[in-house]
N, C-alpha and C positions, 0 to 999 in steps of 0.2 A: 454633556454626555458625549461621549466617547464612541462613534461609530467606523469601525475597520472597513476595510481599506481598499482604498481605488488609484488603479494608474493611474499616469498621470495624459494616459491617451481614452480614459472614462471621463475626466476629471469637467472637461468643456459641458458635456450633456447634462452629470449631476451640479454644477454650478449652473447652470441656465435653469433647469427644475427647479431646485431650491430658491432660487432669485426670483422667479415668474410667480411665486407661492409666499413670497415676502417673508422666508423664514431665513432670521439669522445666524450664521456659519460662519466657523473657520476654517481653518485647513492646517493638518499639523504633518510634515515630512518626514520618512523616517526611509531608511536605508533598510534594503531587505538583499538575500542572497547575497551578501559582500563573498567574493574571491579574489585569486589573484588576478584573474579577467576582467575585474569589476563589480557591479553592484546596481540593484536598479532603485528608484525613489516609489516609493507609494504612499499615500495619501491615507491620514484616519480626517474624519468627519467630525469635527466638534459642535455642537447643538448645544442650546438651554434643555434643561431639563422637563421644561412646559412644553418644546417643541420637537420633542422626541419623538411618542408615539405618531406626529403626522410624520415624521419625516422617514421614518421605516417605513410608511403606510405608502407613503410615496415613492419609494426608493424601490420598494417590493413592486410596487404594478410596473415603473422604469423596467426593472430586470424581466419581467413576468413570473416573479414569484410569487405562485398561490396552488392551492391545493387541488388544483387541477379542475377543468370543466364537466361537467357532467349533465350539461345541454342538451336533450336528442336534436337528433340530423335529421332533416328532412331532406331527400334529392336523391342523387344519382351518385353510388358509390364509387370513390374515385381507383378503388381495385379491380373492383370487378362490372360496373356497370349495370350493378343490380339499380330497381328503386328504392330506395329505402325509406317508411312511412315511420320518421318521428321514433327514432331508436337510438342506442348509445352505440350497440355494433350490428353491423350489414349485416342478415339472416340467411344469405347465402354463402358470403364468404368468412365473415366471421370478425371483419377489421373494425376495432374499436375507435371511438370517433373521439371519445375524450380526450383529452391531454392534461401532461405535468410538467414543473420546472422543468427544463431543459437540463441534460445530464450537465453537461458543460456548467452550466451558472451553479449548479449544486457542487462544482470545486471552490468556487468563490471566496474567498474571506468576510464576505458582508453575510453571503447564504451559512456559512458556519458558524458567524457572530447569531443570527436568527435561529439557527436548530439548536447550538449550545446553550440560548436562555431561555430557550420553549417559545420563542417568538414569529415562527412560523403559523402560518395558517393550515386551521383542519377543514375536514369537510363539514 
């Protein structure tokens, strides 16, 4: 299987992941943004077919891709110094404690490989 694409300045962290997990990979090269300026190399992710779904599984908690927390907060609201007793948002000021992907990794081509097959996580 065929997983899109990492720099080649990702490439050290996703190879030590994968290797630490004993799951076998290739790497296949491909030329992207070619101009007259140049071009840079990015990486697609070659897996077995049996070693697929761990390897998104893996590759998604790497990036912090998942549908975000929904935890409550217990402590002292880092806005406004309220306490806050075991809530999702501060009752004084209003700041939400959850979180989601990071805008940034949602331009990714592995995070578009995941939304384009329904292969993101829901809540």
């Amino acid at each position: 299987m065929r997983i899109p694409r990492f720099t080649a300045a990702e490439l050290e962290g996703v190879v030590q992941l994968l290797s630490s997990e004993a799951i076998p990979f290739e790497l296949e090269g491909v030329t992207v943004g070619a101009t007259g300026w140049g071009a840079t190399t990015e990486y697609y992710l070659l897996v077995n077919e049996a070693d697929f779904v761990a390897t998104c599984a893996l590759l998604m908690d790497y990036y912090n891709i998942d549908s975000g927390t929904e935890e409550p907060f217990e402590g002292t609201c880092p806005a406004c110094h309220s306490e806050v007793a075991g809530t999702l948002e501060c009752p004084d000021c209003g700041l939400h404690f959850g979180f989601e992907t990071p805008t940034s990794m949602q331009q990714h081509p592995f995070y578009k490989f995941l939304e384009e097959h329904g292969l993101l996580p829901t809540d």
